[in-house]
C-alpha positions, -999 to 999 in steps of 0.1 A, spaced: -693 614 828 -692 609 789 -681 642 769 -694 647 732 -670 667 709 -672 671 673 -657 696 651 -667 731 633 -679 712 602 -707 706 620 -719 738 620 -746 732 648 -769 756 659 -758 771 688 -795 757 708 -783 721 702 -742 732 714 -757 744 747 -783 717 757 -759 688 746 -731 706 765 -714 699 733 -674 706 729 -664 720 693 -624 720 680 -623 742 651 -607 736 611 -587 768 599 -594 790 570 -569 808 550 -582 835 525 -571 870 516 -540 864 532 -547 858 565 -557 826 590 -592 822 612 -605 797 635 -636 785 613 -655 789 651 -656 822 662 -626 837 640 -648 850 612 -684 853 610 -699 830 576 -715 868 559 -675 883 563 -662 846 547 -687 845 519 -680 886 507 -640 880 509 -647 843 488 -661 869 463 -632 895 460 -602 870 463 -586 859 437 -568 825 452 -584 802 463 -589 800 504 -571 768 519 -579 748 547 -563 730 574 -571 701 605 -571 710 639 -539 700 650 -531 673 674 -520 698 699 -551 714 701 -569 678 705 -548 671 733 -551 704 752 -590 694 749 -588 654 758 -563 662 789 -588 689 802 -624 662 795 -607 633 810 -586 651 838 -614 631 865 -616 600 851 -641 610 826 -641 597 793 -647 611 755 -668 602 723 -652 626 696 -668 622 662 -657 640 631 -655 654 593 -650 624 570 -610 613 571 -616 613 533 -621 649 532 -600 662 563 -567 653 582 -590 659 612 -596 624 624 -555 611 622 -551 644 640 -579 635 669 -571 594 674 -533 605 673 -541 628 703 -562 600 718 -538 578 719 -516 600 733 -541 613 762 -560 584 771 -565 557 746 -588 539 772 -612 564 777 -616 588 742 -628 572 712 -627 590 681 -654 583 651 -648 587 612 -685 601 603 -677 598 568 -695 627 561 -696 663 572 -715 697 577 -753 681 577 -748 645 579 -725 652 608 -746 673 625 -776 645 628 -748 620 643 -735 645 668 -771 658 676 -782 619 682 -752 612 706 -761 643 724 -799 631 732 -785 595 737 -765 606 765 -788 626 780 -809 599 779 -787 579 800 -772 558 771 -736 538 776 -704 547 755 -709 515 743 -746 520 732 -736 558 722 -707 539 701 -727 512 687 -757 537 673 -733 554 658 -717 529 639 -751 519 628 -760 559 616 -725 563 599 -736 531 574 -769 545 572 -767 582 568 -768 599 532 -759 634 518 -767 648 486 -762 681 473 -764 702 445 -736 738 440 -739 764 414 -705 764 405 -688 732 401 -651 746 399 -651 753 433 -648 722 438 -627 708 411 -599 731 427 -601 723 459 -601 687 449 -623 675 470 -645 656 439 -632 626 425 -653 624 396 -651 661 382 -637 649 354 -674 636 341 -680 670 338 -653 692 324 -660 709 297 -697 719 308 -687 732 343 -706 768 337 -739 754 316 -746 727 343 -757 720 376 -743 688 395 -761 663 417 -734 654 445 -733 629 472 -715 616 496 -699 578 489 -675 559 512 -667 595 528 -658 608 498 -680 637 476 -686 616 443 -708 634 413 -745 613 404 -757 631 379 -764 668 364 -790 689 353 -797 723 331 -814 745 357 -808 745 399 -846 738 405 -842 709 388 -812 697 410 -824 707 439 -855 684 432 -836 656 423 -817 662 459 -841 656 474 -861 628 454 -825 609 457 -828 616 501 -865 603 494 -850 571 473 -831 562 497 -849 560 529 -883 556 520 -913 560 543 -889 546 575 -888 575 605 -857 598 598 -838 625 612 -832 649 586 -810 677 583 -806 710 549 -778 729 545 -775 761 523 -749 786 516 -764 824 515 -796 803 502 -822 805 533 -851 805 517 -839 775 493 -835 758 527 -868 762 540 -885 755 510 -862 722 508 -873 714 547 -909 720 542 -907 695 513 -888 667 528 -915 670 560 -938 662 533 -925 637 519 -905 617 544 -916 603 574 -895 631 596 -883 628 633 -862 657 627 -852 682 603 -824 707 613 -813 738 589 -777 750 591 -760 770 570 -723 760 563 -693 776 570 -659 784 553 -641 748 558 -667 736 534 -683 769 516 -646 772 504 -647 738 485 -685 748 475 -688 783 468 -723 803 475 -754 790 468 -751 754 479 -784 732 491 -779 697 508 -800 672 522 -789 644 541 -811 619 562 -807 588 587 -829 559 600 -842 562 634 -827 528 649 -851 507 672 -840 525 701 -853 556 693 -821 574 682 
């Protein structure tokens, strides 16, 4: 048997969890003082209305290899083995962390995969792997789509506050836009793993079209899986889903709203699209 596990960042639905029989090792969140399990230690609505009284900035933190290795001993205790894919290691310790474990456990049978992206992007890789297996795929077919999705897959995003992200430091090229941070609205992606800034605008209707014209850029009129994320923004996201159905040739769409191990880096009101070529195969 071949066990998918992935991490909180992918904020799946919990539909996709359960038919996938999907295995989920959670980030940490610090804020107000105390310390959560992103999964099941504090609900997103209680995150979001402490982000807005605090007045330092929540941390995060990697599941720790520990905690990886508690999971890989249990999954492989019959032989079987693991696919474990996870938050880009240019945004999270959370990858070391896993193929540390792995290599501690059973280097042989759990391979660990750098997404090199998170939240939405991850969440069409992990959902794909799921429906691959259950479709009878190999770990080396599993392994090889994925390879293919993480050089394929794109994420932009648009926030409504930039300095969320400036703290955290989790931009690298928030210095294009210091100065302007409150009368602007940023185009983000994700490049190499890593969130990079494209471009701004005045107005968040405006960036949230160009999200999505940038998705539409990119992949075209090929079959995609698609996937929106939004912070306290649902109706945002649905508006964005029924507009990428329109306009790109759609396999898929998913809608998620993230959680604190990004929301803190983001702040409310975040909408993201992200999007990935259906391979020959289907997946």
């Amino acid at each position: 048997m071949i066990h998918l596990v992935t991490d909180s960042t992918a904020y799946l639905p919990p539909e996709i969890k359960a038919q996938y029989n999907i295995h989920t090792i959670s980030l940490k969140i610090c804020v107000g003082g105390q310390t959560f399990d992103e999964d099941g230690g504090i609900t997103k609505d209680e995150f979001y209305r402490l982000l807005a009284k605090v007045e330092t900035a929540p941390t995060t933190s990697q599941p720790s290899a520990g905690e990886f290795e508690a999971l890989y001993r249990q999954l492989v205790q019959n032989g079987d083995e693991v696919i474990s894919v996870h938050i880009s290691e240019g945004l999270s310790g959370t990858v070391p962390n896993a193929r540390a474990a792995a290599q501690q456990i059973a280097p042989d049978r759990i391979t660990v995969v750098d997404s090199r992206t998170t939240s939405i992007g991850l969440l069409i890789l992990v959902t794909a792997a799921g429906e691959a297996l259950v479709a009878g795929k190999t770990k080396a077919q599993v392994l090889a789509m994925l390879e293919r999705m993480v050089g394929e897959c794109v994420a932009f995003f648009t926030v409504e506050d930039l300095a969320y992200l400036h703290k955290g430091g989790r931009i690298n090229t928030a210095s294009r836009f210091l100065g302007t941070l409150l009368n602007i609205k940023p185009i983000l992606y994700l490049h190499e793993g890593k969130i990079e800034a494209l471009d701004k605008t005045r107005t968040t209707s405006r960036a949230r079209q160009r999200v999505l014209d940038e998705v539409v850029r990119a992949m075209g009129q090929r079959p995609v899986r698609a996937s929106v994320a939004h912070i306290q923004a649902r109706e945002a996201a649905e508006e964005m889903a029924a507009q990428a159905r329109q306009r790109l040739n759609c396999q898929a769409v998913y809608i998620s709203e993230v959680g604190p191990a990004i929301g803190s880096h983001t702040g409310p009101g975040l909408i993201g699209l992200s999007a990935c070529p259906v391979g020959e195969d289907g997946f």
